[in-house]
Phi, psi and omega in degrees: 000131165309140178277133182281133170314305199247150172217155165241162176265139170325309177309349173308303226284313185279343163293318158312321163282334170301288176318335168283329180278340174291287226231021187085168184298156208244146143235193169194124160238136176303114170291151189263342180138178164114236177287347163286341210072248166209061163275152185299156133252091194301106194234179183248157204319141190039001172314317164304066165314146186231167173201198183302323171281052203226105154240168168302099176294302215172173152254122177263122152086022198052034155263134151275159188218114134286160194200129149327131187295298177313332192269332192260000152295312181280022186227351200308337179231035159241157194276137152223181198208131177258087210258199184192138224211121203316157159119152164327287208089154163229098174192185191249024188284129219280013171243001163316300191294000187224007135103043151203144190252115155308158184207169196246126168233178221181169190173090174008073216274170176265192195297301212315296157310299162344302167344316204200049147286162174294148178279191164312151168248156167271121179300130182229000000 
């Protein structure tokens, strides 16, 4: 079996389901930095344009999880986990309003796993 790019923490798991009975299907891109930090960002499905400068870690939670193609050069050989975690935040991402933030935690992968990730999925 492959290894997955994105992993999620339950607690993820059950915000997210809250946020799907709020607003519906969900996506999410790794932010790159500016006014955001470099936080995961929860929108609802297509609100969020992607592009070529884009790719698919994976699906979490029936979310596609997206990332700049620059950004995903320097991670390209980490593990993340998409956890969730009390605070604001400063960003525009739909769990924000409910006194909470995702957040990214990483991990290396080893040679072995390199070996055998999933691949990329294709943006449509």
């Amino acid at each position: 079996m492959a290894v997955p790019r994105i992993l999620i923490t339950e607690s993820a798991k059950a915000l997210i389901q809250k946020l799907k009975d709020l607003h519906g299907p969900l996506m999410f891109h790794q932010s790159g930095g500016c006014c955001d930090g470099s936080q995961p960002m929860c929108f609802s499905d297509g609100e969020f344009r992607v592009g070529a400068s884009d790719v698919c870690l994976g699906i979490i939670e029936d979310c596609k999880f997206y990332m700049n193609a620059d950004q995903f050069e320097y991670w390209k050989h980490t593990q993340l986990t998409l956890s969730v975690t009390p605070g604001r935040g400063s960003s525009f991402s739909l769990e924000i309003p409910l006194g909470l933030r995702f957040y990214i935690e990483s991990r290396i992968f080893s040679e072995e796993e390199i070996n055998d990730l999933s691949p990329l999925l294709t943006i449509q």
